[in-house]
mmCIF file of the protein (N, C-alpha, C, O) and its ligand, coordinates in Angstrom:
data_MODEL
# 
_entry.id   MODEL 
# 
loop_
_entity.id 
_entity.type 
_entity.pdbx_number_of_molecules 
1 polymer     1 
2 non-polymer 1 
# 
_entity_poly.entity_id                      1 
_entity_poly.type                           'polypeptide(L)' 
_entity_poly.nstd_linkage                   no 
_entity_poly.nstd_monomer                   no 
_entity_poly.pdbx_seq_one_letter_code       
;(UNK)(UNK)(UNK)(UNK)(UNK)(UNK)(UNK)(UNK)(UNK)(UNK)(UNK)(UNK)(UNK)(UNK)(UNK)(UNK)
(UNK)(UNK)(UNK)(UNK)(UNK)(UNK)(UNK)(UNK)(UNK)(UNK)(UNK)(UNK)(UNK)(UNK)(UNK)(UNK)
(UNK)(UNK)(UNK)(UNK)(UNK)(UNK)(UNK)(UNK)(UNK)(UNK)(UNK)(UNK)(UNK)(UNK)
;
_entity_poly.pdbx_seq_one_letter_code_can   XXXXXXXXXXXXXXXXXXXXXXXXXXXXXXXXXXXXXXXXXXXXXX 
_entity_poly.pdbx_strand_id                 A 
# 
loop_
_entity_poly_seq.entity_id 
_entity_poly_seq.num 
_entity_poly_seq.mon_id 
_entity_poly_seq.hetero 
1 1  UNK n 
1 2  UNK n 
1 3  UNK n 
1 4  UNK n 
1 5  UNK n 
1 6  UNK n 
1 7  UNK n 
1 8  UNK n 
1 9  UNK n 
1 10 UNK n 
1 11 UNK n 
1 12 UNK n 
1 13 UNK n 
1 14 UNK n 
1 15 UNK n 
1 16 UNK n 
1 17 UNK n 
1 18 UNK n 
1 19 UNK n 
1 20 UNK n 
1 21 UNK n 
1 22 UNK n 
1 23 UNK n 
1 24 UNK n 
1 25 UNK n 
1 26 UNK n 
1 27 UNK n 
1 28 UNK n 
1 29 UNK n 
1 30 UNK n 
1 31 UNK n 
1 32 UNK n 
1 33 UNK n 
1 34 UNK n 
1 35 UNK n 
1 36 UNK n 
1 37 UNK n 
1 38 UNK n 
1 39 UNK n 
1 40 UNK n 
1 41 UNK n 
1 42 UNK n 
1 43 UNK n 
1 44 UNK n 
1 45 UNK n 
1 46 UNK n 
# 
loop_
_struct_asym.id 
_struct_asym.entity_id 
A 1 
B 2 
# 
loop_
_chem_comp.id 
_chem_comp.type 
_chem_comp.mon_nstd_flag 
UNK 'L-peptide linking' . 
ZN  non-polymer         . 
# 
_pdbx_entity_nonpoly.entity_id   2 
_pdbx_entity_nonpoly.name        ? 
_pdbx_entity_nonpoly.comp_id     ZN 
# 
_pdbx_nonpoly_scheme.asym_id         B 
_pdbx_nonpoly_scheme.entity_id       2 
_pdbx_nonpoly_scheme.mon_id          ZN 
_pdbx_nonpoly_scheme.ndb_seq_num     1 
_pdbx_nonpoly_scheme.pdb_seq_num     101 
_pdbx_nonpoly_scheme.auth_seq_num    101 
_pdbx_nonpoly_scheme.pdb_mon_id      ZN 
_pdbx_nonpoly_scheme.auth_mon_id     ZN 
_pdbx_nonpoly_scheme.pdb_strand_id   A 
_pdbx_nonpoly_scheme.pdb_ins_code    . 
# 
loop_
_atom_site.group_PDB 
_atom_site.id 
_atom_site.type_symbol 
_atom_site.label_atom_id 
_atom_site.label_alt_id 
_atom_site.label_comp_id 
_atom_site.label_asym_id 
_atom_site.label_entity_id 
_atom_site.label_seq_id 
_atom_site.pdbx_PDB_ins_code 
_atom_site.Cartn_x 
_atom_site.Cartn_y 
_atom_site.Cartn_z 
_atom_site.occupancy 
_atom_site.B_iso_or_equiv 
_atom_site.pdbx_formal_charge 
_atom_site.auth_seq_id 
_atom_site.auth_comp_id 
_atom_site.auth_asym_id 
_atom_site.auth_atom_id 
_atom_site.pdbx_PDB_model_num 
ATOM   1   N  N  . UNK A 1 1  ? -26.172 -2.829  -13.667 1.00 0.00 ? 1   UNK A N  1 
ATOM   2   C  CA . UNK A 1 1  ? -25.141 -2.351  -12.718 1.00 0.00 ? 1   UNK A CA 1 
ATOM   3   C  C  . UNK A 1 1  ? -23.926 -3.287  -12.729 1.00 0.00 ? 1   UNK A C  1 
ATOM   4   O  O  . UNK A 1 1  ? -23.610 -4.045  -11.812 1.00 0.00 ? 1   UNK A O  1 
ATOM   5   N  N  . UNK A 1 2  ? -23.180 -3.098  -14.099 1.00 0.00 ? 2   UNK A N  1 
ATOM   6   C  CA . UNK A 1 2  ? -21.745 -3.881  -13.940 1.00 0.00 ? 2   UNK A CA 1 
ATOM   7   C  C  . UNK A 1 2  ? -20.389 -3.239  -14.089 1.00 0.00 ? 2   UNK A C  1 
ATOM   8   O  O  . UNK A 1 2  ? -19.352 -3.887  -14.232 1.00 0.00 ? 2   UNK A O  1 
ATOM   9   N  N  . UNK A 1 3  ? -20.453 -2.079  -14.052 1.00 0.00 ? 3   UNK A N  1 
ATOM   10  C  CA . UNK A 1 3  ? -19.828 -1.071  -13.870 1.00 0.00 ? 3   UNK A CA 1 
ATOM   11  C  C  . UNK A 1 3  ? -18.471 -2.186  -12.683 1.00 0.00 ? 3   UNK A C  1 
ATOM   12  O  O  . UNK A 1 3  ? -17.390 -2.670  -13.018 1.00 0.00 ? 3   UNK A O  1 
ATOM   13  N  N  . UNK A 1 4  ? -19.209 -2.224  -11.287 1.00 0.00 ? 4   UNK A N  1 
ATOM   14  C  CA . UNK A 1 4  ? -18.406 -2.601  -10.502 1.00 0.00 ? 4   UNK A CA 1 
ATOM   15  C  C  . UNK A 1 4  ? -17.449 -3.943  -10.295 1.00 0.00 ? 4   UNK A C  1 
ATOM   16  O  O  . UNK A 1 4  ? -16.449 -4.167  -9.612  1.00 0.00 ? 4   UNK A O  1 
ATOM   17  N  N  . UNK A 1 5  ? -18.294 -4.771  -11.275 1.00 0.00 ? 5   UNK A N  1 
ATOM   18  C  CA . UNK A 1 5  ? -17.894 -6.291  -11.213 1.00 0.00 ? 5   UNK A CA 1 
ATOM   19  C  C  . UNK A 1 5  ? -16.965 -5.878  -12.769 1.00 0.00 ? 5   UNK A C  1 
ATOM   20  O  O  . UNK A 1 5  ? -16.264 -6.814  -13.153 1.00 0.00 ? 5   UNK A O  1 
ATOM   21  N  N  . UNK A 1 6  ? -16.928 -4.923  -13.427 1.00 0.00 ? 6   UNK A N  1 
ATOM   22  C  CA . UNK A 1 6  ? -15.742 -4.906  -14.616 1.00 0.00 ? 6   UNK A CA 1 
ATOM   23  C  C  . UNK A 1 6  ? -14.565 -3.961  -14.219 1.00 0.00 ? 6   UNK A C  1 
ATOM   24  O  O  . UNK A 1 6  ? -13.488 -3.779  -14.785 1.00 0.00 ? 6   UNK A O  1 
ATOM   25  N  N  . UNK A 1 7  ? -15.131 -3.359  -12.973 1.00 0.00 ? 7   UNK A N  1 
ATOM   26  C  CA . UNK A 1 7  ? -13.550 -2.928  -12.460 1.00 0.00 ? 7   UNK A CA 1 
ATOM   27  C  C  . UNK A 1 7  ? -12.509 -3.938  -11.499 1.00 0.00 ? 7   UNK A C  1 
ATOM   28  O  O  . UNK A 1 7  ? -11.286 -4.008  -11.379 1.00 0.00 ? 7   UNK A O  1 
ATOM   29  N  N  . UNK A 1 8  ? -13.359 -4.477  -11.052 1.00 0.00 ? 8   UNK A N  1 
ATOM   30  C  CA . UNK A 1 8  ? -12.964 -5.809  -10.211 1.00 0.00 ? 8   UNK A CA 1 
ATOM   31  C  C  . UNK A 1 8  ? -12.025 -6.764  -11.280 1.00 0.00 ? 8   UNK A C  1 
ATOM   32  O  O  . UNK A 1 8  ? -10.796 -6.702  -11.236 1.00 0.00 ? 8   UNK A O  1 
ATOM   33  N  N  . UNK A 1 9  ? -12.545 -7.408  -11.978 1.00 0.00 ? 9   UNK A N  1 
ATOM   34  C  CA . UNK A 1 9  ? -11.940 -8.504  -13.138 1.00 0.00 ? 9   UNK A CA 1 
ATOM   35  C  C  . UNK A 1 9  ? -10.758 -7.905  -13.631 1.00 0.00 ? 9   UNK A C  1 
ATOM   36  O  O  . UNK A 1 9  ? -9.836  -8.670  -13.916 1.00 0.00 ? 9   UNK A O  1 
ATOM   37  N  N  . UNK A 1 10 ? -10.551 -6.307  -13.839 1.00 0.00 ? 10  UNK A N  1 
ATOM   38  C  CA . UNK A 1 10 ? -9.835  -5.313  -14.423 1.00 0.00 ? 10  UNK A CA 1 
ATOM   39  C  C  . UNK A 1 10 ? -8.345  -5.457  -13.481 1.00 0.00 ? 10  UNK A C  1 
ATOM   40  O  O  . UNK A 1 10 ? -7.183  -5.240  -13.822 1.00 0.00 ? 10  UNK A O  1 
ATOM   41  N  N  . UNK A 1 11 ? -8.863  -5.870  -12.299 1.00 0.00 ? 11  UNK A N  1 
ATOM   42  C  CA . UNK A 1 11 ? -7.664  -5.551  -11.116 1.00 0.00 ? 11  UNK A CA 1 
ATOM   43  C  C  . UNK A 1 11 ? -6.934  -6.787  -11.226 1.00 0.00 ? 11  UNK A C  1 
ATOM   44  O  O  . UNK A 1 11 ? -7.470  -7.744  -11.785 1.00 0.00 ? 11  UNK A O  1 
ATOM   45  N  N  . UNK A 1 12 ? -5.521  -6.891  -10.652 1.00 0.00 ? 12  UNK A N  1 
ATOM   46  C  CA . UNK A 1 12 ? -4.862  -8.060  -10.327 1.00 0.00 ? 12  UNK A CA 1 
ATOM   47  C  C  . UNK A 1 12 ? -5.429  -9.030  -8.713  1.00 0.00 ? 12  UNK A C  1 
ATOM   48  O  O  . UNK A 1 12 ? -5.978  -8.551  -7.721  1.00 0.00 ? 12  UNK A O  1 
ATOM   49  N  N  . UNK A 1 13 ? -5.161  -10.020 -8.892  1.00 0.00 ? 13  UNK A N  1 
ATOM   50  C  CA . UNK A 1 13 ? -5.780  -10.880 -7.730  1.00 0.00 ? 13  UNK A CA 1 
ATOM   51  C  C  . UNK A 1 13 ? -4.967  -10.139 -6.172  1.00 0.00 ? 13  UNK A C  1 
ATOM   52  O  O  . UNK A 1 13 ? -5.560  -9.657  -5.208  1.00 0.00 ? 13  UNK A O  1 
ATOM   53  N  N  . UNK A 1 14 ? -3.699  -10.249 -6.342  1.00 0.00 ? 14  UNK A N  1 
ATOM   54  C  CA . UNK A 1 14 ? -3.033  -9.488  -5.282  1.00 0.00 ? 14  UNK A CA 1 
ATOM   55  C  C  . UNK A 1 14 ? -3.257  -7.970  -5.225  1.00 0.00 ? 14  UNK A C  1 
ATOM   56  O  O  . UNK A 1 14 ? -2.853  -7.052  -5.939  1.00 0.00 ? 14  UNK A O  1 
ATOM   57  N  N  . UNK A 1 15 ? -4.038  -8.017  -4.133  1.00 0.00 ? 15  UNK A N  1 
ATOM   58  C  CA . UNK A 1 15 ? -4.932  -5.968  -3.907  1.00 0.00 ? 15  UNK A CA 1 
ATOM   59  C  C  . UNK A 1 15 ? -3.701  -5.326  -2.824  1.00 0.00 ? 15  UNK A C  1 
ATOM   60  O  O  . UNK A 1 15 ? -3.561  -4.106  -2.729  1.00 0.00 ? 15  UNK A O  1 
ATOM   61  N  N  . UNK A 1 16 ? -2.802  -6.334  -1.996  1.00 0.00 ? 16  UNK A N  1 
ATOM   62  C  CA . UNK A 1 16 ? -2.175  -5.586  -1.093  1.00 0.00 ? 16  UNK A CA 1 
ATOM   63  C  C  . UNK A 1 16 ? -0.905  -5.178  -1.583  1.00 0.00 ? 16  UNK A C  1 
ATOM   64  O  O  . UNK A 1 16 ? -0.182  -6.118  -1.913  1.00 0.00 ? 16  UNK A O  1 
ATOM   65  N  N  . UNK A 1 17 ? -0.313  -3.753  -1.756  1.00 0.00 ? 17  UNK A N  1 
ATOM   66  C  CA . UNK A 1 17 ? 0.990   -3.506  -2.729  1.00 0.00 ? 17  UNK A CA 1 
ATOM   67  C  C  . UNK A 1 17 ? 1.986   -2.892  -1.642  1.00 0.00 ? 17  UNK A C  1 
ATOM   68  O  O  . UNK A 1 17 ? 1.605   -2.070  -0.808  1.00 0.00 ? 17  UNK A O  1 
ATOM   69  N  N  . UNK A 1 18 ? 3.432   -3.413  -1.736  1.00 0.00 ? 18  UNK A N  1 
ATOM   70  C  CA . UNK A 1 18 ? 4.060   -3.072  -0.842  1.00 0.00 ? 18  UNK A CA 1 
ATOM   71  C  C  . UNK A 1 18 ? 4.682   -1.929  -1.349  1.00 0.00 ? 18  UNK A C  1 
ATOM   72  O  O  . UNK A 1 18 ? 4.757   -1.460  -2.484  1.00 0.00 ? 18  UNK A O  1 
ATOM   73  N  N  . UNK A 1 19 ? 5.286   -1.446  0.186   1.00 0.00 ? 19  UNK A N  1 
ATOM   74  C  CA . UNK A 1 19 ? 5.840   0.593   -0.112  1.00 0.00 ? 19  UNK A CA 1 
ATOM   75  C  C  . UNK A 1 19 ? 7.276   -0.034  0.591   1.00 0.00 ? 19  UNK A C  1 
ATOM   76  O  O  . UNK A 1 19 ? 7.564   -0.956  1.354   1.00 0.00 ? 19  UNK A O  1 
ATOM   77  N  N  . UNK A 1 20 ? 8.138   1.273   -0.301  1.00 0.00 ? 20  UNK A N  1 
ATOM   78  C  CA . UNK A 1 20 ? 9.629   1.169   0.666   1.00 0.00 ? 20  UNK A CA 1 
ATOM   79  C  C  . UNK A 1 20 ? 10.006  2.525   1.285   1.00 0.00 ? 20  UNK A C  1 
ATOM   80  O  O  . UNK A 1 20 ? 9.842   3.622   0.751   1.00 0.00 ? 20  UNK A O  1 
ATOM   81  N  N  . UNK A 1 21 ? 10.330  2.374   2.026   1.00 0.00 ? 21  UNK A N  1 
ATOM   82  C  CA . UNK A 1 21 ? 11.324  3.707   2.413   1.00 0.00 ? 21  UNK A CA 1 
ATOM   83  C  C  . UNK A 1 21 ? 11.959  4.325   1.500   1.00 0.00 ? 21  UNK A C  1 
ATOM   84  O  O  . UNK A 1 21 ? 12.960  3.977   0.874   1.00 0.00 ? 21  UNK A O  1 
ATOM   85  N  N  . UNK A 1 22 ? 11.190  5.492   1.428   1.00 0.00 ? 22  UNK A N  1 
ATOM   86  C  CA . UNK A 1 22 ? 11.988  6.562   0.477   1.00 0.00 ? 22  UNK A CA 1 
ATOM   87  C  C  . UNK A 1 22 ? 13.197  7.101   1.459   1.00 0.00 ? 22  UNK A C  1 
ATOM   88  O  O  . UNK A 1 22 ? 13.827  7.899   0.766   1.00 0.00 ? 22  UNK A O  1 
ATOM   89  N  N  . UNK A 1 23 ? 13.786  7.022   2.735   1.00 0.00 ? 23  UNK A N  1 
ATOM   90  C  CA . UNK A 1 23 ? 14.797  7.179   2.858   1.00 0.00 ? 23  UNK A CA 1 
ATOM   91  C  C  . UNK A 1 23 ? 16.153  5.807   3.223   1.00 0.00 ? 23  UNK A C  1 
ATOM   92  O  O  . UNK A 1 23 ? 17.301  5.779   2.781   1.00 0.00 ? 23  UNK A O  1 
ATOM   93  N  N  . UNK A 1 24 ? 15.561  4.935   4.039   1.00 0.00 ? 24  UNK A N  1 
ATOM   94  C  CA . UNK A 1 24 ? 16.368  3.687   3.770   1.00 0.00 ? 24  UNK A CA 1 
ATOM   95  C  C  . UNK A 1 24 ? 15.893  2.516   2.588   1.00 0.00 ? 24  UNK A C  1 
ATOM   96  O  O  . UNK A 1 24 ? 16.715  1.688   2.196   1.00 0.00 ? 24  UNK A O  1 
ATOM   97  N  N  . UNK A 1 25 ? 14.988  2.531   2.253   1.00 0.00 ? 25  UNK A N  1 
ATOM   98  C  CA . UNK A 1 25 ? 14.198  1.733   1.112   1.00 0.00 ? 25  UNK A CA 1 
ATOM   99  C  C  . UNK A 1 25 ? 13.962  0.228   1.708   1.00 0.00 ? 25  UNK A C  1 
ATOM   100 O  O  . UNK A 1 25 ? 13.821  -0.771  1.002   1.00 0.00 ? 25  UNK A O  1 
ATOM   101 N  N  . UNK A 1 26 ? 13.942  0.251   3.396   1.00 0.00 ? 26  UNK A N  1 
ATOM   102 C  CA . UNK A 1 26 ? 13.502  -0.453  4.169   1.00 0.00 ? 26  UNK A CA 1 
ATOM   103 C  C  . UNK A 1 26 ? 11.908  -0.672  3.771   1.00 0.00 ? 26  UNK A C  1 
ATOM   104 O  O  . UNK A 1 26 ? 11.279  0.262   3.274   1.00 0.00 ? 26  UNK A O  1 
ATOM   105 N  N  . UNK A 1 27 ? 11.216  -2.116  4.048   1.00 0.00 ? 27  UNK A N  1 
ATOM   106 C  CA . UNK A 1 27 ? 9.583   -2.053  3.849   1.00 0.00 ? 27  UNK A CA 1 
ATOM   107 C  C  . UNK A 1 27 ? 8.762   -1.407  4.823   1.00 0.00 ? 27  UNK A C  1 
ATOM   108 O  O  . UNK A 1 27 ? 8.747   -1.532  6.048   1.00 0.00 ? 27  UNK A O  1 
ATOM   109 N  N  . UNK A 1 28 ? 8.076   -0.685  4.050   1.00 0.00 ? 28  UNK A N  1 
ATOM   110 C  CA . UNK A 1 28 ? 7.150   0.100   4.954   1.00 0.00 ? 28  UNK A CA 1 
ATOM   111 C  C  . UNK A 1 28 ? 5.799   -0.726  5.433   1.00 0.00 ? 28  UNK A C  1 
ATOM   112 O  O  . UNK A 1 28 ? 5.166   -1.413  4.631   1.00 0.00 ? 28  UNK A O  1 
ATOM   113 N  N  . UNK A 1 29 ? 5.449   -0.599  6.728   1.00 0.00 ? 29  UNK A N  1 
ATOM   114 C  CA . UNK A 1 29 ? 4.287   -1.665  6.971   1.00 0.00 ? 29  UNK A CA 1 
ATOM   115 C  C  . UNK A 1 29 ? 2.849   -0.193  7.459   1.00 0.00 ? 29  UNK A C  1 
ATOM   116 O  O  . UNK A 1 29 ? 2.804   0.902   8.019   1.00 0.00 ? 29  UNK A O  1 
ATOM   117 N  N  . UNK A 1 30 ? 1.916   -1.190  6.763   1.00 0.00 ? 30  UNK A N  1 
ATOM   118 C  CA . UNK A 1 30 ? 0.526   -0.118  6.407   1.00 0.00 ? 30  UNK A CA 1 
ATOM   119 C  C  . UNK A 1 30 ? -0.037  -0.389  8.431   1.00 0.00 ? 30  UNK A C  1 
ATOM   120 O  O  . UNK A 1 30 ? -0.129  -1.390  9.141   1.00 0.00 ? 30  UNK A O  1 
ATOM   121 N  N  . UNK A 1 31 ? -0.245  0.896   8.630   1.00 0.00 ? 31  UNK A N  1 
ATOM   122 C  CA . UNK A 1 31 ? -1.179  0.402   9.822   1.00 0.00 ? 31  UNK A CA 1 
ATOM   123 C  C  . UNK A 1 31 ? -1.825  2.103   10.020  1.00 0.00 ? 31  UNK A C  1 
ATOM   124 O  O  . UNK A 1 31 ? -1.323  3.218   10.165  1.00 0.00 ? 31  UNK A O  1 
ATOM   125 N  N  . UNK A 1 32 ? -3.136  1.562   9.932   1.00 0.00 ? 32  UNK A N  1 
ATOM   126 C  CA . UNK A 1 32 ? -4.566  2.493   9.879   1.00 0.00 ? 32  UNK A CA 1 
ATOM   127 C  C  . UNK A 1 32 ? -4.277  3.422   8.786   1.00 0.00 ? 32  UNK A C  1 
ATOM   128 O  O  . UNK A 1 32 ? -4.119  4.636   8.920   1.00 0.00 ? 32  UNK A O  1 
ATOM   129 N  N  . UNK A 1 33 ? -4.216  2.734   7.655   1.00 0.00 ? 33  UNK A N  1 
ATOM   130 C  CA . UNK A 1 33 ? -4.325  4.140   6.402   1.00 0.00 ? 33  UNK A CA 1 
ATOM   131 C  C  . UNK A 1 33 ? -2.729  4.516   6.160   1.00 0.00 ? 33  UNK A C  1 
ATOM   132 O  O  . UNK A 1 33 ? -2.247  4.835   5.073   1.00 0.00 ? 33  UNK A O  1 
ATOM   133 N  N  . UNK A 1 34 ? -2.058  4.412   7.346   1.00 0.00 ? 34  UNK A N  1 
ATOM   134 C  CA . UNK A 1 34 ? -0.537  4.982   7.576   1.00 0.00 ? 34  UNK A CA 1 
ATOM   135 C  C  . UNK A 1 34 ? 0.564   4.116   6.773   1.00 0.00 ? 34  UNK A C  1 
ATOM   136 O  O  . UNK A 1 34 ? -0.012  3.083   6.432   1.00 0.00 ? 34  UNK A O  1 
ATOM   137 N  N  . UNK A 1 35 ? 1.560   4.100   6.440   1.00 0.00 ? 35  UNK A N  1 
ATOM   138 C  CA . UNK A 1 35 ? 2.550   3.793   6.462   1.00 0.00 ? 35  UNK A CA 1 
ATOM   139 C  C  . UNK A 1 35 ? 3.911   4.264   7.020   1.00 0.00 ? 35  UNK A C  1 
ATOM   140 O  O  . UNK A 1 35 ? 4.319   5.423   7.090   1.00 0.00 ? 35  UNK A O  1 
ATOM   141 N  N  . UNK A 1 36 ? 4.568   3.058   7.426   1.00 0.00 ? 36  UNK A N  1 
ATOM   142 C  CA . UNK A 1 36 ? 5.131   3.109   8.913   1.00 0.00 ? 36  UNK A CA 1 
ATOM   143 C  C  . UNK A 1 36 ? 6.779   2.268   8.613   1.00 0.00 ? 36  UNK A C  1 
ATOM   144 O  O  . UNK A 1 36 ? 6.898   1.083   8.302   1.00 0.00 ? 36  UNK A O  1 
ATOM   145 N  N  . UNK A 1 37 ? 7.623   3.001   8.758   1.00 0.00 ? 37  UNK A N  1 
ATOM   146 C  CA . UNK A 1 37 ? 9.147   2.535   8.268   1.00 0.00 ? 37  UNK A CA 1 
ATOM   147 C  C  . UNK A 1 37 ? 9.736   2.113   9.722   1.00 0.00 ? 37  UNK A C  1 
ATOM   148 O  O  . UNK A 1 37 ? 9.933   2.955   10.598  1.00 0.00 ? 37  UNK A O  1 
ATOM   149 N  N  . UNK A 1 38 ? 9.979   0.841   9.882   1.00 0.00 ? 38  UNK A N  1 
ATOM   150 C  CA . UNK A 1 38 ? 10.500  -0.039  11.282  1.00 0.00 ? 38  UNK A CA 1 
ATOM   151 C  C  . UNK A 1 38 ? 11.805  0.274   11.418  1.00 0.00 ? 38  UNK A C  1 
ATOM   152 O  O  . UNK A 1 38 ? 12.432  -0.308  12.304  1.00 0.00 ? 38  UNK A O  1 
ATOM   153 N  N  . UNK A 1 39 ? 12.400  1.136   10.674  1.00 0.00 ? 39  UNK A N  1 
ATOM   154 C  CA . UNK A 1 39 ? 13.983  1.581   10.331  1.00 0.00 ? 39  UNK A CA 1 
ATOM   155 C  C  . UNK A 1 39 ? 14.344  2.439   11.124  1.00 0.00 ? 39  UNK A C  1 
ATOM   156 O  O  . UNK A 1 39 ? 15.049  2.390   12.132  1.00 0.00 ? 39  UNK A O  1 
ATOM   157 N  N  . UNK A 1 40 ? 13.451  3.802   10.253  1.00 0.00 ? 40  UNK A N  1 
ATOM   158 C  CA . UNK A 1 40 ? 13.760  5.091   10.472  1.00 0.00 ? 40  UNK A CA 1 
ATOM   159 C  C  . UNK A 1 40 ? 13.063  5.380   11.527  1.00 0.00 ? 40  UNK A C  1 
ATOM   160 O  O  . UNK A 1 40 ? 13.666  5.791   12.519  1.00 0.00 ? 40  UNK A O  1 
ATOM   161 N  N  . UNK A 1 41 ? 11.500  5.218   11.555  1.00 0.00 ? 41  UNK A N  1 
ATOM   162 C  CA . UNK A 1 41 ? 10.801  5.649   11.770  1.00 0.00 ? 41  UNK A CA 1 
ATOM   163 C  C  . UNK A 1 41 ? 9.951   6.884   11.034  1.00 0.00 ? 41  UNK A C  1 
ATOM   164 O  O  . UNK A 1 41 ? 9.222   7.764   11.493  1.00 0.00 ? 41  UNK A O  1 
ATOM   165 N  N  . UNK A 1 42 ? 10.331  6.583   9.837   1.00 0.00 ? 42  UNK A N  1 
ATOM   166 C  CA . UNK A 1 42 ? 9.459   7.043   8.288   1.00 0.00 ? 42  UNK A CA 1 
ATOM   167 C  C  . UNK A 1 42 ? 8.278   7.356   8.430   1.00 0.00 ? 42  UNK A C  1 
ATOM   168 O  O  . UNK A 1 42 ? 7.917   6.785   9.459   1.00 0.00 ? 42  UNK A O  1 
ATOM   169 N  N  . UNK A 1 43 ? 7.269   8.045   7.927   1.00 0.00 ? 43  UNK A N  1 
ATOM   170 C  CA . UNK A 1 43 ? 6.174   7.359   7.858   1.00 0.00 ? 43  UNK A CA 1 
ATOM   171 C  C  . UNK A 1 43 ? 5.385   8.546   7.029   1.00 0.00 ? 43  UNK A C  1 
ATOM   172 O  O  . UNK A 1 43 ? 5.804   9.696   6.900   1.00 0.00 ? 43  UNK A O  1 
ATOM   173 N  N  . UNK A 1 44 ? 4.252   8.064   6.538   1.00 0.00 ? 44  UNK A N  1 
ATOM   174 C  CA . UNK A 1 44 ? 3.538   8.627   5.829   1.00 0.00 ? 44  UNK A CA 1 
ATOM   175 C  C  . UNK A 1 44 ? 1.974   8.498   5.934   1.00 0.00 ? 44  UNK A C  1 
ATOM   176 O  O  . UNK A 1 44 ? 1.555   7.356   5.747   1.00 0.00 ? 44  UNK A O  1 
ATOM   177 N  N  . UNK A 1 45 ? 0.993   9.511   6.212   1.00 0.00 ? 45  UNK A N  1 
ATOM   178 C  CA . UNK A 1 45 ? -0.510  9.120   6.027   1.00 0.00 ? 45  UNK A CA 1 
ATOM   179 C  C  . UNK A 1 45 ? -1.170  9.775   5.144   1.00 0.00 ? 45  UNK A C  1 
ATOM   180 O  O  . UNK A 1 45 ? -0.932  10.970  4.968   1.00 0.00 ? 45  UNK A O  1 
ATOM   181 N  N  . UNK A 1 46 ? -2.233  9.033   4.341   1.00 0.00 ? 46  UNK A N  1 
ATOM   182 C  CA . UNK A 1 46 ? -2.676  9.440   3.402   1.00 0.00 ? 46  UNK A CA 1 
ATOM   183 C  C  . UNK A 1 46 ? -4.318  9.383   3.184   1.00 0.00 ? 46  UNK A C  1 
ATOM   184 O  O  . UNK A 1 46 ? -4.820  9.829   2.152   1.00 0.00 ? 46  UNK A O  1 
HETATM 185 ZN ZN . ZN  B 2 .  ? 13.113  4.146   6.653   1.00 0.00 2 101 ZN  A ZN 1 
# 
């Protein structure tokens, strides 16, 4: 069972990836699954 430990090694060390506002291209901040634009008030859940 190494299936999981060769997708792991596969990944980059930094797992958290930042999002921008697709309408001001302000940073979007993740909260519960969501992403959340402090700008507009953007947001997206996925
Ligand atoms: Zn925005």
């Amino acid at each position: 069972m190494k299936e999981k430990e060769k997708k792991e090694t596969h990944r980059p060390v930094q797992t958290i990836q930042e999002f921008y506002c697709p309408d001001c291209g302000a940073k979007l901040i993740p909260a519960e699954g969501c992403l959340l634009c402090p700008f507009c008030g953007w947001s997206k859940c996925r």
